[in-house]
C-alpha positions as CSV (number, residue, x, y, z in Angstrom):
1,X,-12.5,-2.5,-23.9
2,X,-12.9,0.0,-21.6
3,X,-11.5,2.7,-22.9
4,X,-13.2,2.3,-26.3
5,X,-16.4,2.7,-24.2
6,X,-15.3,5.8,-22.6
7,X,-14.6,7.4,-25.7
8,X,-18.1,6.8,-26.9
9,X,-19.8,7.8,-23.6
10,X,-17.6,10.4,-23.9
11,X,-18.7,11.9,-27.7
12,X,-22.3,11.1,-26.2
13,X,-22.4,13.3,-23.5
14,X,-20.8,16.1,-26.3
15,X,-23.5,15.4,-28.8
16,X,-26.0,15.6,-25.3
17,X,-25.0,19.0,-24.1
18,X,-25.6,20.4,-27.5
19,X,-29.3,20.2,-26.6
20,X,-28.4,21.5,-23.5
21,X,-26.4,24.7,-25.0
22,X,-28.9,25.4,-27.1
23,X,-31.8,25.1,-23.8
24,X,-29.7,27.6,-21.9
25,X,-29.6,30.2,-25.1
26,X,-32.9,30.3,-25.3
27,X,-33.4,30.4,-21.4
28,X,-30.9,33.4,-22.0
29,X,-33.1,34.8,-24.6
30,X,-36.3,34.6,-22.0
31,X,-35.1,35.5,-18.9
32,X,-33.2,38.9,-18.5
33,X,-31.7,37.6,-15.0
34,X,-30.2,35.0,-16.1
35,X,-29.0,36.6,-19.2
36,X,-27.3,39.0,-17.1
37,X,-25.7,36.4,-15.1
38,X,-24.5,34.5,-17.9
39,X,-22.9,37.3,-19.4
40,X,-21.3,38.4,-16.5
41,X,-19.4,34.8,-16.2
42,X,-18.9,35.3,-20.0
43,X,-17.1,38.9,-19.4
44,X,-15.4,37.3,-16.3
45,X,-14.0,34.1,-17.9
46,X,-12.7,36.4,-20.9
47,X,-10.7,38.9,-18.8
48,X,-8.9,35.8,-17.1
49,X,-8.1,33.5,-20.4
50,X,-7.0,37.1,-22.2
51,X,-4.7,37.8,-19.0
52,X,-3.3,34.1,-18.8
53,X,-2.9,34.5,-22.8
54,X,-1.4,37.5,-22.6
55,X,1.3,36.4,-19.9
56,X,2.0,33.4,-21.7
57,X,3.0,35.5,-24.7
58,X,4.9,38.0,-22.8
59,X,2.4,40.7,-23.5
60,X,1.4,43.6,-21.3
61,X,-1.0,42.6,-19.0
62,X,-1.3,46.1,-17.5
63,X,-3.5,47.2,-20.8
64,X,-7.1,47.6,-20.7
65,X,-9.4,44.5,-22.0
66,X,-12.4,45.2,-23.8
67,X,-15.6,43.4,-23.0
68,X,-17.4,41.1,-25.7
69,X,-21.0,42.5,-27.2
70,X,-23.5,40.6,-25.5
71,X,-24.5,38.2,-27.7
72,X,-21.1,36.6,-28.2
73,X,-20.8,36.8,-24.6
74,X,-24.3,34.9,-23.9
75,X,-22.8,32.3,-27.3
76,X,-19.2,32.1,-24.9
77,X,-21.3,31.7,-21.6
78,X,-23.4,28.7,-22.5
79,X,-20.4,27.0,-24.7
80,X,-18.6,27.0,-21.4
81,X,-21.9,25.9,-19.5
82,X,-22.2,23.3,-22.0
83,X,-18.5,22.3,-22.3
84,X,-19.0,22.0,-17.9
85,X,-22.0,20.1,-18.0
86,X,-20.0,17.4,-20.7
87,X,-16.9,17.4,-18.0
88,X,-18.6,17.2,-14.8
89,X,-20.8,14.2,-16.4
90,X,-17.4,12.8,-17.7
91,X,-16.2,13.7,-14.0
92,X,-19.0,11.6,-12.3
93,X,-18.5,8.8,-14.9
94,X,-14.8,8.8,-13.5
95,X,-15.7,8.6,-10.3
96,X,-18.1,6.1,-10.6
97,X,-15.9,3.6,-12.4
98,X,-13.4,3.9,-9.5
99,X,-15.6,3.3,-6.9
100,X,-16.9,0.3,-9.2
101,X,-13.7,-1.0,-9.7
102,X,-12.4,-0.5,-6.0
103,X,-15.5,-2.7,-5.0
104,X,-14.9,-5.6,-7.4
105,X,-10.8,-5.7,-6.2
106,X,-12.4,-5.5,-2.6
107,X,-14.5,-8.5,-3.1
108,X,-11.5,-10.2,-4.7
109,X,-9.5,-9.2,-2.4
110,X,-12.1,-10.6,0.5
111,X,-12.3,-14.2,-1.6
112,X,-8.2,-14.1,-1.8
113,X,-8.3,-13.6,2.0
114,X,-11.4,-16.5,3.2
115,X,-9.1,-18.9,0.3
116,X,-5.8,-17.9,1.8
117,X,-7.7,-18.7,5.8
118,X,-9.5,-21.7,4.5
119,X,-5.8,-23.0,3.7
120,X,-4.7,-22.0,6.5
121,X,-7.0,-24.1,8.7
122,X,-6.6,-26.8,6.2
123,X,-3.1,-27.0,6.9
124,X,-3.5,-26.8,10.9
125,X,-6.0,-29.9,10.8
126,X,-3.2,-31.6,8.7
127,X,-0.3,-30.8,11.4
128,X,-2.7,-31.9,13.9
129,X,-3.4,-35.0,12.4
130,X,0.3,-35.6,11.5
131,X,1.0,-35.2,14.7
132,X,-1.5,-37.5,16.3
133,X,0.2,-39.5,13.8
134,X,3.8,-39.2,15.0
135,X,2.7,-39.8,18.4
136,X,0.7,-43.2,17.0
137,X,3.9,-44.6,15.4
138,X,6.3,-43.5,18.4
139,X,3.4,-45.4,20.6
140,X,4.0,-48.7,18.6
141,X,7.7,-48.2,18.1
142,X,8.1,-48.5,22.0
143,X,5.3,-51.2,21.4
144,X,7.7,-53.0,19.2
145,X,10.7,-53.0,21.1
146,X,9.0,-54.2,24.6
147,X,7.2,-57.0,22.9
148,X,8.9,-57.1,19.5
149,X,7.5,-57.7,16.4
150,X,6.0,-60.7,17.0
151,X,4.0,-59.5,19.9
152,X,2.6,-56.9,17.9
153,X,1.6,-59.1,15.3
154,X,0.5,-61.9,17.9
155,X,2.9,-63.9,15.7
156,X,3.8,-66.2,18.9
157,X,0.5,-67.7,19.3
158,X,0.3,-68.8,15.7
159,X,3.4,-70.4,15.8
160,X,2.7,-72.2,19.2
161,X,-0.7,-73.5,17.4
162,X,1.7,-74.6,14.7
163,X,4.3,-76.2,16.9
164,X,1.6,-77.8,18.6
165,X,-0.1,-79.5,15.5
166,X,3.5,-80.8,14.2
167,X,3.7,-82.0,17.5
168,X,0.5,-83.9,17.6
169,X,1.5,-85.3,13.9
């Protein structure tokens, strides 16, 4: 279930940094510092993916790269804005749902732990008691082999009221 969920958070947060692309362009369009700056991240970020491209595929990497016009720079600039916003929302997202899920297994964790001392004390009262009961039945063990059974029973002074009506008859 959940990962059905993030794929549709996930092609939300795409279809919500459109918006936002399209916000930076025309910031871009309206603000010549920021174009600037945009563009130089553009012009930086294509140098480094046409070096790592050009290493991959054996290529000489000594050759001179030529800068992109300005307005696909500014188009390359805010796609990369935009695709950043999407994965440090996805990021945060991540991170969240960790942090969720590592405080629901630490509150399971804590109710394993009270159920698991809760037993534990449980089964202390029960030696205890088993043990005041040991010490009950070894009490009228040596009971029953001073008086014997009949003592413990008062058995003997029944009989004798017995003996002493069959005697009277």
């Amino acid at each position: 279930m959940v990962l059905p969920l993030l794929k549709l958070g996930t092609l939300a947060l795409k279809t919500l940094s459109k918006p936002v692309a399209a916000r930076l362009k025309k910031q871009a369009a309206y603000a010549p510092r920021f174009r600037e700056f945009i563009v130089a991240i553009a012009q930086a970020n294509h140098r480094i993916t046409t070096r790592m491209q050009r290493r991959i595929y054996s290529h000489a990497t000594d050759a001179a790269i030529r800068p992109l016009d300005e307005e696909k720079a500014v188009q390359a600039a805010v796609d990369l804005m935009g695709e950043l916003f999407v994965f440090t929302v996805a990021g945060a997202v991540l991170i969240f749902e960790v942090q969720r899920s590592s405080r629901s297994e630490a509150k399971k964790e804590e109710a394993r732990r009270k159920d698991l001392e809760a037993m534990k004390q449980r089964n202390e009262e029960l030696a205890t008691q088993v043990e005041l009961l040991r010490h009950k039945l070894e009490e009228l063990e040596q009971l029953a082999k001073r008086q014997g059974l009949s003592g413990i029973f008062k058995l003997k002074p029944a009989n004798m009221e017995g003996e002493k009506l069959a005697k009277a008859a």
